[in-house]
N, C-alpha and C positions, 0 to 999 in steps of 0.2 A: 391656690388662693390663700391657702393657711401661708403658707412661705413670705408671698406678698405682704399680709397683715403681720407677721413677725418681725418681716426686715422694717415694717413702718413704725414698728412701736418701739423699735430700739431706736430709729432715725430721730422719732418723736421726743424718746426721752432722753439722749443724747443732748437733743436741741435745748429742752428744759434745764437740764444741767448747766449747758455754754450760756444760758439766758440767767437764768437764777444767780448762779455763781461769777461767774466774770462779767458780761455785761453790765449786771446791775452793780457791782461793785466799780469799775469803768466810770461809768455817767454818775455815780453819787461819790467818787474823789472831782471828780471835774465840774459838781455842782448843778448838773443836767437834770432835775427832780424829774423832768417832765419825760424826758424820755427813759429815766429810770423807772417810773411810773408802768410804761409801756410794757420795757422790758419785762415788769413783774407780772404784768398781769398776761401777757404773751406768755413768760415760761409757766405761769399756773395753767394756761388751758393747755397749750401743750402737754404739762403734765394728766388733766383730768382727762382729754382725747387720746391719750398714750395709757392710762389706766382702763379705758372705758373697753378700749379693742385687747387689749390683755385679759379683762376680765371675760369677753367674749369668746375670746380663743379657747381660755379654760372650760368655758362654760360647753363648746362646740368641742372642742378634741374632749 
C-alpha cells in the first residue's frame, strides 16, 4: 500500500509540473484564459493532493 501511495504522489506531482509549467504557458501564448484558468487550478490541487499523501506517508512510515 506504501508503494501504491508513493507511485501516486510522484504520478501526482509529475502531473502538476506538466500542468503548471507547460500547459499553462500553452493556453496563455494562444490567449485561452479560460482554460488556462483550469489548468491552474487542476495543477494546484494536484499539487495540494500530492502533498497531502506525502505528508501521510511520512507521518505512517
Amino acid at each position: 500500500m506504501v508503494r501504491l501511495f508513493g507511485s501516486l504522489v510522484i504520478i501526482l506531482f509529475v502531473s502538476t509540473l506538466m500542468l503548471l509549467a507547460v500547459d499553462a504557458r500553452i493556453y496563455n501564448s494562444k490567449g485561452w484564459l479560460r482554460e488556462k484558468k483550469y489548468a491552474m487550478v487542476l495543477g494546484w490541487a494536484y499539487g495540494a493532493i500530492s502533498l497531502a499523501i506525502l505528508i501521510g506517508l511520512i507521518i505512517y512510515v
